[in-house]
Steps between C-alpha positions, in 0.01 A plus 500: 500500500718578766851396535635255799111471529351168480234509256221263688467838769247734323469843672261440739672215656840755522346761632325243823884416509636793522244638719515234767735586837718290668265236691221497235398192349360371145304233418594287212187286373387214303191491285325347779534762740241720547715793421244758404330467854756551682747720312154738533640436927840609473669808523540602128057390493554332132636167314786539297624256230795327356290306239574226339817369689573249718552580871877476506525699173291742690690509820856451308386853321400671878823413691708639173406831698329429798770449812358276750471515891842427704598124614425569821127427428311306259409705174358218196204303619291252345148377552495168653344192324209436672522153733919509384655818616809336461453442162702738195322416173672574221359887441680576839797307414542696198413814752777388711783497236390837394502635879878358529594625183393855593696453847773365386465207788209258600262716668206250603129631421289426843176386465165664559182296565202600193260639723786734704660531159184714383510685815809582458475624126208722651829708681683499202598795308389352138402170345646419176331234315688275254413217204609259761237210461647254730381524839678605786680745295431780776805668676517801705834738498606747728705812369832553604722809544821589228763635734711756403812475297808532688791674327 
C-alpha cells in the first residue's frame, strides 16, 4: 500500500499514468469493449485492468492523479449510444459527476460515435478495462499538464 494512493490503481495502471505526456489519451472500458484487441493497437501494445469496479470507481481512482487536458479543448469523451447520441445513460451520468468532481466545475464529456470511438482507442496510449457491465461505460481521457508551483 501506498499512501495518498488510491487502492483500485495496481502498478501497471500507475506506471501507463505516469508514463503518458501531455496530449496522450486512455481508454476507460466496459466489459463489452473489446479491450484486448485493441489495447494490443495502442501505444503501450497491452490491456491493462482495474478489475472488478465500476467505471466511475475506476475513473474516480485515475483523475486522483491523472491532470487532465486544459479548457480550451475537450478532454473526457464518451461513446455515443447508438441511434441516441444525445442520450447520457446512467454509467455516463455517474462518469460525469466524477469528471466535475475531479475539476472542480462541470466539465461536459463530448461524445464519440462507437465505430470512431474504436478508432480512436486504436491512437490511444493504453486501454484500461474495468468491471463495468453496463454498456456504454466507455470514455476516453486526455492527460493534462501540472504547472509549476509559484512561490
Amino acid at each position: 500500500m501506498l499512501k495518498n494512493i488510491d487502492p483500485a490503481l495496481n502498478a501497471d495502471v500507475l506506471h501507463a499514468l505516469r508514463s503518458m505526456g501531455h496530449g496522450d489519451t486512455v481508454v476507460v472500458s466496459d466489459t463489452n469493449f473489446p479491450s484486448d484487441s485493441i489495447a494490443r493497437q495502442t501505444v503501450l501494445g497491452k490491456l491493462l485492468r482495474i478489475d472488478n469496479v465500476s467505471a466511475a470507481r475506476a475513473i474516480k481512482a485515475i483523475l486522483s492523479v491523472m491532470p487532465l487536458d486544459t479548457p480550451l479543448q475537450p478532454s473526457a469523451g464518451r461513446m455515443e449510444i447508438m441511434g441516441a447520441p444525445d442520450e447520457i445513460p446512467p454509467v455516463q451520468q455517474e462518469v460525469q459527476a466524477v469528471v466535475d468532481g475531479a475539476e472542480g466545475k462541470p466539465a461536459l464529456m463530448y461524445g464519440i460515435e462507437r465505430f470512431a470511438f474504436y478508432e480512436e482507442a486504436k491512437k490511444a496510449y493504453c486501454v484500461i478495462t474495468t468491471g463495468e457491465n453496463r454498456f456504454y461505460g466507455c470514455f476516453l481521457f486526455t492527460k493534462g499538464v501540472i504547472p509549476p508551483e509559484t512561490v
